[in-house]
C-alpha positions in Angstrom: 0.2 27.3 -15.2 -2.8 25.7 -13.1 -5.8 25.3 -15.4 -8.5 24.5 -11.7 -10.1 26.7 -10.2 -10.7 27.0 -5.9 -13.8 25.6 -5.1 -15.3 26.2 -1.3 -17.5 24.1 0.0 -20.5 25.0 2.8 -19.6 23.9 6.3 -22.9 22.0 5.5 -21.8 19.9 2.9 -18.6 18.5 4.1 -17.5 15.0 5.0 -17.7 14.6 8.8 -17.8 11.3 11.1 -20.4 10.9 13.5 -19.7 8.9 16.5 -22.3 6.0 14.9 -19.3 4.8 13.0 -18.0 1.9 13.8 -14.6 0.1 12.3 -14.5 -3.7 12.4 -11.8 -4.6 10.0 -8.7 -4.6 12.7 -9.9 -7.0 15.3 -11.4 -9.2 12.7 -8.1 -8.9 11.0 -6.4 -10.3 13.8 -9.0 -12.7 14.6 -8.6 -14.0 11.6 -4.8 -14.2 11.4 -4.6 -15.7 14.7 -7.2 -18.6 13.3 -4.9 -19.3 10.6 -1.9 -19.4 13.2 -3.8 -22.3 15.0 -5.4 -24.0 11.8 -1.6 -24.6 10.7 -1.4 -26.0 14.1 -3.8 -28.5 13.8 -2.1 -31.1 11.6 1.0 -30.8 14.1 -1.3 -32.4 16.4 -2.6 -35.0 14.6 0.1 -35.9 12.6 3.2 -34.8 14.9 6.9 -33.4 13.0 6.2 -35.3 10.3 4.1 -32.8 8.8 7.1 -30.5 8.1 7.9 -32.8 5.6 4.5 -32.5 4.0 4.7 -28.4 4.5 8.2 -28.5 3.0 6.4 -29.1 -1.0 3.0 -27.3 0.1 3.9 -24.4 2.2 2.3 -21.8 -0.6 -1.0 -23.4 -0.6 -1.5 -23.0 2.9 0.1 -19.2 2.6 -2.2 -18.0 0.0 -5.1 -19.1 3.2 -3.7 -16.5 5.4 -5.6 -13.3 3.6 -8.6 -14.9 2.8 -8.3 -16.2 6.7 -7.9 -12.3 7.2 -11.0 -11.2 5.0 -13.1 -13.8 6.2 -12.5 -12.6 10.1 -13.0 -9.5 9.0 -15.9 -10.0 7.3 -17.8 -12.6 9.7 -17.0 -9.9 12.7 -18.5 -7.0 10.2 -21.4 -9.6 9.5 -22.2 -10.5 13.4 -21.9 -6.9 14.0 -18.7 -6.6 16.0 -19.7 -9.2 19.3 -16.4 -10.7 19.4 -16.8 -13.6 20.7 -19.0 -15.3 18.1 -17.0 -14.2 15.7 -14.0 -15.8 17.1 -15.7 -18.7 17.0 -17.1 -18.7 13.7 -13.5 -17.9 12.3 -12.0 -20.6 13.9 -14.6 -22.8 12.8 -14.6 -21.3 9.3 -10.7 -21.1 8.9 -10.3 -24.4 10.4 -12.7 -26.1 7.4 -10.8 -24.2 5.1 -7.3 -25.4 6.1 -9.4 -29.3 6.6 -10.6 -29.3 2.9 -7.0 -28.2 1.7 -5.4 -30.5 3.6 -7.3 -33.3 2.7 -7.5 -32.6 -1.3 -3.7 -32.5 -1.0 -3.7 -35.6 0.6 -5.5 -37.5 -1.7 
């Protein structure tokens, strides 16, 4: 037996969007995935095949950048207020010194 009881609620009172709303998680998300894409890309380019050998003991560290690559795309697009092409740009910039501090502490 149900122990609630039905509760209305006034056409005035209820949850509605307004057109105002704006989402910027998904295109932030994917800006920021697709920085970490090139950011692994980087040492390939300096450092040539040879990196998969340096990948092949420190693949997780580099993994556990992707969702904070994600949240930080999301969040700089959210911050900059959804003009996508600056944050694209700070992203890649932002991702990029991410991946560059990792890299080197591992390095040395």
């Amino acid at each position: 037996m149900r122990n609630s009881q039905n509760i209305t609620i006034p056409r005035s009172q209820s949850i509605t969007t307004t057109a105002d709303e704006t989402t910027w998680s998904l295109p932030g998300a994917i800006v920021g995935f697709v920085a970490w894409l090139l950011a692994l890309a980087i040492p390939f380019m300096f450092y040539g095949s040879n990196t998969l050998f340096f990948f092949l003991y420190t693949w997780p560290f580099f993994l556990a950048l992707m969702p904070v690559s994600v949240v930080v795309g999301i969040a700089l697009h959210s911050l900059l207020d959804g003009r996508l092409r600056y944050s694209c740009v700070a992203t890649l910039l932002t991702v990029a010194a991410m991946f560059g501090v990792l890299f080197l502490w591992l390095l040395g």
